[in-house]
N, C-alpha and C positions, 0 to 999 in steps of 0.2 A: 504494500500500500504506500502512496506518495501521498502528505500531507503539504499542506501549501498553508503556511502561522502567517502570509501579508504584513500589513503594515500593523505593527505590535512590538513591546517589548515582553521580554519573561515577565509573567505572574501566574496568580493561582489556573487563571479560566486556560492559560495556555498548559498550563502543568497538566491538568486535571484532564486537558482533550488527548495529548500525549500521549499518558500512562494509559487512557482508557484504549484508547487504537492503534498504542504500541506502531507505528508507520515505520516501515523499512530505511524511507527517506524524507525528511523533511526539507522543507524550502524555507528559508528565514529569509525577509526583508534587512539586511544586517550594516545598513547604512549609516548608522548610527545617526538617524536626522535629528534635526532640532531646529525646534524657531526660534527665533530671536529670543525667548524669554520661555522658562518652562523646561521641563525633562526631553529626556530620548522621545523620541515619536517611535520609531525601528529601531532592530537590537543594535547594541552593542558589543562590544568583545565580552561583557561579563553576563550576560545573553545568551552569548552564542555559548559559550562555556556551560552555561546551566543546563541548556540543552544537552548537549554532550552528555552532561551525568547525568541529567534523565534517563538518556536513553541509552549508553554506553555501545548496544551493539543498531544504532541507527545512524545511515549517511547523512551527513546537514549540510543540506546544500546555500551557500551564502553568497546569496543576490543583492540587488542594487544599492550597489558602492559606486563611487563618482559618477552617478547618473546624473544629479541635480546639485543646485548649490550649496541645499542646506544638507546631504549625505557627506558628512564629514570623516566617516572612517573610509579608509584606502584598504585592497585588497593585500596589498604587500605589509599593512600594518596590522590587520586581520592575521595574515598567514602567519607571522613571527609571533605574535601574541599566542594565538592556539597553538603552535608548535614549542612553544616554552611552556604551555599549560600538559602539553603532552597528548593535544585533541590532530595532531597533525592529518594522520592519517582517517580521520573520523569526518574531518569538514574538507566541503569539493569548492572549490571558490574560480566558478567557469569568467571566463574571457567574456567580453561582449559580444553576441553572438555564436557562443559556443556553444552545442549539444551534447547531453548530457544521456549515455543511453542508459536504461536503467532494465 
């Protein structure tokens, strides 16, 4: 099963959909946006990470980073982040336009 969490960060209602449908892979919006004033809007690295321990044997696939102006996390500061967390091999962080076969 592919699960698609959108524009969210981690919380309960995202935890609670997770654990109940267990998805093979999930899509996180992991841009880390923000408006001018206020929190995350999409995840961020400690986000993406939670997912990770949710789901320990599920792919996270983390989408739109530098799409717009206010997605302030970058792919390569994504990558290094979960790869010091030890989620390296866990999160897919595709190119613009790249397919994903699953």
């Amino acid at each position: 099963m592919v699960s698609i969490a959108g524009d969210t960060i981690w919380c309960p209602e995202v935890a609670t959909a997770i654990e109940q449908y267990q998805p093979a892979y999930i899509v996180v919006n992991a841009g880390a946006a923000q408006f001018l004033q206020g929190d995350l809007i999409t995840m961020g690295v400690a986000d993406v990470i939670h997912v990770c321990q949710a789901l320990p044997s599920t792919k996270v696939i983390a989408v739109h980073m530098e799409v717009v102006n206010h997605c302030l996390l970058r792919r390569d500061d994504l990558r290094a982040q979960v790869a010091a967390a030890s989620y390296a091999d866990q999160v897919l962080l595709p190119l613009d336009g790249e397919t994903i076969a699953v």
